[in-house]
C-alpha positions as CSV (number, residue, x, y, z in Angstrom):
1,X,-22.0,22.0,28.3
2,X,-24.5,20.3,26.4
3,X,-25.7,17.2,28.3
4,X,-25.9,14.7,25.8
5,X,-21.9,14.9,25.6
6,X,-19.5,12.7,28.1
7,X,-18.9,13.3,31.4
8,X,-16.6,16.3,31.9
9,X,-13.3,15.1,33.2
10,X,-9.8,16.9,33.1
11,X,-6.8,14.8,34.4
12,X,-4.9,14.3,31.0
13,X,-5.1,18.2,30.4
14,X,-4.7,19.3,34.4
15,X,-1.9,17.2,34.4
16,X,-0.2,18.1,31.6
17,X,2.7,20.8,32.6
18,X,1.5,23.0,29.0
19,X,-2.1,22.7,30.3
20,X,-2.3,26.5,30.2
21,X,-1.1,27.1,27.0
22,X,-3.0,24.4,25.4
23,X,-6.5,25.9,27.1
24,X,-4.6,29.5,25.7
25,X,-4.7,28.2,21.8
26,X,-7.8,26.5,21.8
27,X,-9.3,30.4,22.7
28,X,-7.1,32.3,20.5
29,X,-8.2,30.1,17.6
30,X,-11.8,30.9,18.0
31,X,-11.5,34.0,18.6
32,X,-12.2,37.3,20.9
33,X,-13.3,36.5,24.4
34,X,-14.2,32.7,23.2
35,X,-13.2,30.7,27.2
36,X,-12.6,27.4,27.7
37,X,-15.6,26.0,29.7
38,X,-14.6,21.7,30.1
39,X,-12.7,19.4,28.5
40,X,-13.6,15.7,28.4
41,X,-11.2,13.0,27.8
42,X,-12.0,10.2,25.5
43,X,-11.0,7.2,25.2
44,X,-7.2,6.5,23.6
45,X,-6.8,5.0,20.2
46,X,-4.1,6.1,17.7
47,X,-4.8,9.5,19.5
48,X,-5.4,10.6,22.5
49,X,-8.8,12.6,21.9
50,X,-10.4,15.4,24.4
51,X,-13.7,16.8,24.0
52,X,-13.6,20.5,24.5
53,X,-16.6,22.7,25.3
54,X,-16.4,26.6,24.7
55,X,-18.3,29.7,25.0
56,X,-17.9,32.1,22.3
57,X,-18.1,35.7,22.4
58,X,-21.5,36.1,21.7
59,X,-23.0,33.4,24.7
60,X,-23.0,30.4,22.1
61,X,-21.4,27.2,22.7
62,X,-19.1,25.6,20.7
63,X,-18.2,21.7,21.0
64,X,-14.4,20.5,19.9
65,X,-12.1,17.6,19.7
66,X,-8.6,17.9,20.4
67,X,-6.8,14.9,18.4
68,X,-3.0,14.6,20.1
69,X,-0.7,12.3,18.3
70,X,0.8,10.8,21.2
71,X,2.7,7.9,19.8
72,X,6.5,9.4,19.7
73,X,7.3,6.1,17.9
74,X,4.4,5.8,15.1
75,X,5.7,9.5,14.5
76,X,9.5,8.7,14.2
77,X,8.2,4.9,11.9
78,X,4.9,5.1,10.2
79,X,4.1,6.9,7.3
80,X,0.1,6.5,7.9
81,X,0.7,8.2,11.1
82,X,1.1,12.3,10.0
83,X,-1.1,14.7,11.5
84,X,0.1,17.3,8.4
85,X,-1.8,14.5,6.1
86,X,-4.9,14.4,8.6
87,X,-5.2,18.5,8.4
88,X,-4.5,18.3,4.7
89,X,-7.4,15.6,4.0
90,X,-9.6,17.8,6.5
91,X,-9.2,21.2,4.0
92,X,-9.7,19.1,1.0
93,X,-13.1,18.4,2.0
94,X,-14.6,21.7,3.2
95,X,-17.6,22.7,1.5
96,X,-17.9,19.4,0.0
97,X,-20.8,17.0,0.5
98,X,-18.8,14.9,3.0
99,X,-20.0,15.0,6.8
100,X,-16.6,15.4,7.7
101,X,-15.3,17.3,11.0
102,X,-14.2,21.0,10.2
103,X,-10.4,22.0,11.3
104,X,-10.3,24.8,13.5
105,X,-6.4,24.9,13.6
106,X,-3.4,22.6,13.5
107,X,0.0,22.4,15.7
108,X,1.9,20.0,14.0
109,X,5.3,21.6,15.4
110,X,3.6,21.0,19.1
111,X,4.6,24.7,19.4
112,X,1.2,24.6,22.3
113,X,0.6,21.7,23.2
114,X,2.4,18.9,24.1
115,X,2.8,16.5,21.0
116,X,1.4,17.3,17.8
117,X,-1.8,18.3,17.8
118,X,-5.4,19.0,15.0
119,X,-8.5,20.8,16.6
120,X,-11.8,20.3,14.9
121,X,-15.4,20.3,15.3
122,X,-17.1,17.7,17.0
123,X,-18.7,15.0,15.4
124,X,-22.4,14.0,17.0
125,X,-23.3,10.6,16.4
126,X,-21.7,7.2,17.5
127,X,-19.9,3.9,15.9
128,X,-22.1,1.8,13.9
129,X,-21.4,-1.5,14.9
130,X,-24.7,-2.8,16.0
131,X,-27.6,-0.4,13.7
132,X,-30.8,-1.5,14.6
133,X,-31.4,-0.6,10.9
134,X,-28.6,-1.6,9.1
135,X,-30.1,-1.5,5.6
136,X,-31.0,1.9,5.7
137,X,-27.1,2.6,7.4
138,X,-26.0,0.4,4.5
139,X,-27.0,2.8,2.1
140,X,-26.1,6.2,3.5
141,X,-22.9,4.6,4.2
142,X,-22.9,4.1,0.3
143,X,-24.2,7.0,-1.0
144,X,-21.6,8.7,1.5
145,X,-18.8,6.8,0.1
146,X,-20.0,8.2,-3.3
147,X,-19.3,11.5,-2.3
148,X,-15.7,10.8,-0.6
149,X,-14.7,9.3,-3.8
150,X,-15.8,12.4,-6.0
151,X,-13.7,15.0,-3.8
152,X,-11.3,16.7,-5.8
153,X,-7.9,16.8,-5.3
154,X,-5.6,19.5,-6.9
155,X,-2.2,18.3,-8.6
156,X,0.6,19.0,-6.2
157,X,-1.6,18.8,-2.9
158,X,0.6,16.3,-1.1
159,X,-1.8,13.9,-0.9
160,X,-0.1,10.5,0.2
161,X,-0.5,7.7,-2.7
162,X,-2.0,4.8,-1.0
163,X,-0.1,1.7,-0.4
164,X,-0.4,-1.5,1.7
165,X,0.8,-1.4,5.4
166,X,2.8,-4.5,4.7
167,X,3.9,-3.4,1.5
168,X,6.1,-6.1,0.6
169,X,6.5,-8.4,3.3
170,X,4.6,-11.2,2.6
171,X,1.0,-12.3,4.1
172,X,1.4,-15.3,6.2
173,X,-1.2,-17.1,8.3
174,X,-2.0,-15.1,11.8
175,X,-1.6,-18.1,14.7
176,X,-5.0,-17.9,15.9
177,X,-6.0,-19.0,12.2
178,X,-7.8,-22.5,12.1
179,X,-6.9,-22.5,8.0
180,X,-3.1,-21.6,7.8
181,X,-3.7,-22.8,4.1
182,X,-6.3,-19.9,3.8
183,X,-3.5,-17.1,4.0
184,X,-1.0,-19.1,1.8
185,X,-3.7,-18.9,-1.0
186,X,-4.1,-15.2,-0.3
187,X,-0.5,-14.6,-0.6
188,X,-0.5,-16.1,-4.3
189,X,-3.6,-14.0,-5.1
190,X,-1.3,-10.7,-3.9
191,X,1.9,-11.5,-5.4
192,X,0.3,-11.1,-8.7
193,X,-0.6,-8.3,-10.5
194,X,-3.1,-5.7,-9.2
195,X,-6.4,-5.3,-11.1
196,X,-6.9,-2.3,-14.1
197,X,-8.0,0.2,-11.6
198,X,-8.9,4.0,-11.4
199,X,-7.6,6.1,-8.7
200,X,-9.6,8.9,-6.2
201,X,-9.6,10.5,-3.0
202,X,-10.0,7.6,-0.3
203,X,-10.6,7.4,3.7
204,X,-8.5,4.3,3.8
205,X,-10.2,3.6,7.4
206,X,-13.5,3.9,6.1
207,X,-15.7,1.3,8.7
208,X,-18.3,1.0,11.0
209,X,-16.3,2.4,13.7
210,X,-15.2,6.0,12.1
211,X,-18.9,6.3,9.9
212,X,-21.1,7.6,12.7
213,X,-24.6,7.2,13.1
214,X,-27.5,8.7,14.7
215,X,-29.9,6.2,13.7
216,X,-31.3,7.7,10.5
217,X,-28.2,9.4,8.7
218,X,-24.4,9.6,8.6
219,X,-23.6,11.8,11.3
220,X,-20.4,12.4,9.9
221,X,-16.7,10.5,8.8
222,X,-13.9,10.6,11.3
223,X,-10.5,9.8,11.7
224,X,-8.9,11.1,8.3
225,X,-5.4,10.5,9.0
226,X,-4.8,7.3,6.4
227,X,-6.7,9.0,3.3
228,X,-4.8,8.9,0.2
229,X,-4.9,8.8,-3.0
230,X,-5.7,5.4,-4.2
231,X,-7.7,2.7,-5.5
232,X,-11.7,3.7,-4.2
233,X,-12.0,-0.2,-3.7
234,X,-10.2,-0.2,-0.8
235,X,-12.8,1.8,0.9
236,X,-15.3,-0.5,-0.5
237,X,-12.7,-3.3,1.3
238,X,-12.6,-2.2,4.1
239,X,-16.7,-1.5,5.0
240,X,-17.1,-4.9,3.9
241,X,-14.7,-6.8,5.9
242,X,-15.7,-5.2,8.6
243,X,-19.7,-6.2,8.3
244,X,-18.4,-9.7,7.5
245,X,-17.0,-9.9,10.6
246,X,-20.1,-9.3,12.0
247,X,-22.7,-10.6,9.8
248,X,-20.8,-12.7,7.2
249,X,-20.7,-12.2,3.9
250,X,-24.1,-11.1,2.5
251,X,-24.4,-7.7,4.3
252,X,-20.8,-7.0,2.4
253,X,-21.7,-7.9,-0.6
254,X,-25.2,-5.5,-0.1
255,X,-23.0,-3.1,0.9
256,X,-21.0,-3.0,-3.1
257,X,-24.6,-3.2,-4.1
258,X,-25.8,-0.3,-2.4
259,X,-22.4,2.0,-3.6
260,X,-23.5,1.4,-7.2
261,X,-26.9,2.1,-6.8
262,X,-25.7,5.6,-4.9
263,X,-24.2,6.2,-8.3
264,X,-20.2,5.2,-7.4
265,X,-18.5,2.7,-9.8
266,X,-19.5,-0.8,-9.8
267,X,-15.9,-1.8,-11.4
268,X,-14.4,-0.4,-8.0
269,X,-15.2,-3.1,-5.8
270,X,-13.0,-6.7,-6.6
271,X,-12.3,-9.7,-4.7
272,X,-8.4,-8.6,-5.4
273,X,-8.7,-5.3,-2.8
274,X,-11.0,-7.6,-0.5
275,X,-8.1,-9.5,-0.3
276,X,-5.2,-6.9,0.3
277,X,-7.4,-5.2,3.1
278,X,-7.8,-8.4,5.0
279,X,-4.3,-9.0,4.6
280,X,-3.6,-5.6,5.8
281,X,-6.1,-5.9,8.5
282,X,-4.1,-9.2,10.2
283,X,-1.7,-6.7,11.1
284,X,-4.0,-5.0,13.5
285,X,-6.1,-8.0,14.7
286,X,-5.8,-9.8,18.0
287,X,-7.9,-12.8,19.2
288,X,-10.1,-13.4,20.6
289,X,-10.7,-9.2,20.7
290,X,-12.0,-8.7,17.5
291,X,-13.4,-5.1,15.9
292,X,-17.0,-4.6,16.9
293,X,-17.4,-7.6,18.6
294,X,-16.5,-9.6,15.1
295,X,-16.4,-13.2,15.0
296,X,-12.9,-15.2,13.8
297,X,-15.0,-17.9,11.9
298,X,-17.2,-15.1,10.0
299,X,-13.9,-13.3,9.0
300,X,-12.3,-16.4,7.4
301,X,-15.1,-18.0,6.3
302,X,-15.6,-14.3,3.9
303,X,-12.0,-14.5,3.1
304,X,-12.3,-17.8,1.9
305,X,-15.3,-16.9,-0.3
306,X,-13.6,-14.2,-1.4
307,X,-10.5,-16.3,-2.2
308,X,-12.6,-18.3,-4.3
309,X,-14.5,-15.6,-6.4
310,X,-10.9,-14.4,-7.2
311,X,-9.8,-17.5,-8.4
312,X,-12.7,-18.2,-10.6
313,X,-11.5,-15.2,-12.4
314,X,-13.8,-12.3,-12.5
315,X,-14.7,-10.5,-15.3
316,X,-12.9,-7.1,-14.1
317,X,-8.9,-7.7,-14.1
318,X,-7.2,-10.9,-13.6
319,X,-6.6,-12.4,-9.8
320,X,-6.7,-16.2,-11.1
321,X,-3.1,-18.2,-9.5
């Protein structure tokens, strides 16, 4: 085992009454006399997520992750929770530019292991909330982004089309808002009509969190579950909220700078998707526990600014209500 990966742990695989068959597909899918060696739990988001260390055939080692979709009831409800879309958006980018992880196998039937399951390559790197140099991580993030948004997607793939996680229900101010008149402006904005827009390959999720690090590059992009086909300035949307939660609103608005420059569309990013993520993001958003150690006053104070640019009527679509 490599030593600069977790501490090896089993319990959620040792206890798991299909322990033996799960270790038994992991080996058959890489292939002649490949063994288990450790398995490493990590910490539980949407997915339960193990680390999983094996020796190949030939002495080499090989590191994993094993994403389980655990959540029986996001399964039976949520259409942004689909391993089958995860392990399609996973093919589409092989052999592109994307640092993306490369899928080994897929049990979407949870004919091995226990729920639903995608095994891919590991990922080195770690979450990006804190770079000590965030301009350079601002522009690989960019040019990065670039590249997601110029994968190509064949007609009939099955990609999802993107649409907001609230869809129609409308935004109303969170309670641990100090400007409940904020939200009721944003509501207006998104009850009109969405800006002239092109459509692309997007993360969905694409943030600090899931575009690793390792201090000088992109590692890689995780967590591919929500990518869709949709407007790229959601992705755009949702980098930037989440540096305005940290920083405020100049880092974001470097961020749109830096995506341009990287050769992506400048048209892409507008205050009208700004808005729609953060809308969509109050659904996920619990003070005082904010992503990345995010302040509440920095993430309305951008939404407000952002409120405003949209009302002044930008050059790009129409947003003013």
């Amino acid at each position: 085992m490599r030593e600069d990966g977790p501490q090896v742990t089993w319990p959620s695989i040792q206890e798991n009454p299909r322990a033996s068959t799960i270790v038994a597909w992991i080996e058959r899918t890489m292939g002649p006399a490949a063994r288990v060696t450790c398995i490493a739990e990590l910490s539980v988001s949407a997915t339960a997520k193990h680390v999983v260390d094996v020796m190949m055939g030939d002495g080499s080692g090989r590191r994993l992750v094993l994403r389980r979709y655990h959540d029986a009831d996001r399964l039976a409800r949520d259409p942004w929770y689909v391993p089958a879309h995860e392990a399609l958006a996973l093919g589409l980018l092989t052999d592109t530019a994307v640092p993306a992880p490369r899928l080994y196998d897929v049990d979407l039937d949870a004919a091995f292991c226990d729920v639903p399951a995608i095994l891919e390559s590991w990922i080195p790197g770690a979450p990006a909330w804190h770079p000590a140099d965030l301009e350079g991580y601002l522009a690989r993030a960019a040019e990065v982004l670039v590249a997601v948004h110029a994968v190509g997607v064949p007609v009939g793939e099955g990609l999802p089309r993107y649409a907001p996680y609230r869809d129609r229900e409308r935004v109303v101010a969170p309670p641990f808002s100090t400007r409940p008149g904020l939200w009721e402006g944003v509501a207006e904005i998104l009850e009109g009509p969405r800006p002239v827009h092109r459509e692309t390959f997007i993360h969905r999720d694409y943030h600090p969190g899931n575009v690793l690090w390792d201090g000088s590059q992109v590692a890689g992009v995780v967590d591919w579950a929500t990518a869709a086909w949709g407007p790229p300035g959601i992705d755009l949307a949702r980098m930037r909220l989440n540096l305005a939660f940290r920083y405020g609103r100049e880092p974001a608005d470097r961020f749109a700078v830096a995506y341009a420059a990287a050769g992506g569309d400048a048209s892409a990013r507008h205050p009208f998707w700004d808005l729609l993520d953060a809308a969509d993001a109050l659904l996920d958003l619990a003070w005082p526990v904010m992503p990345g150690g995010g302040d509440l006053l920095l993430f309305e104070d951008y939404v407000q600014s952002v409120l405003a640019e949209c009302r002044a009527g930008p050059k790009q679509g129409e947003c003013r209500r």
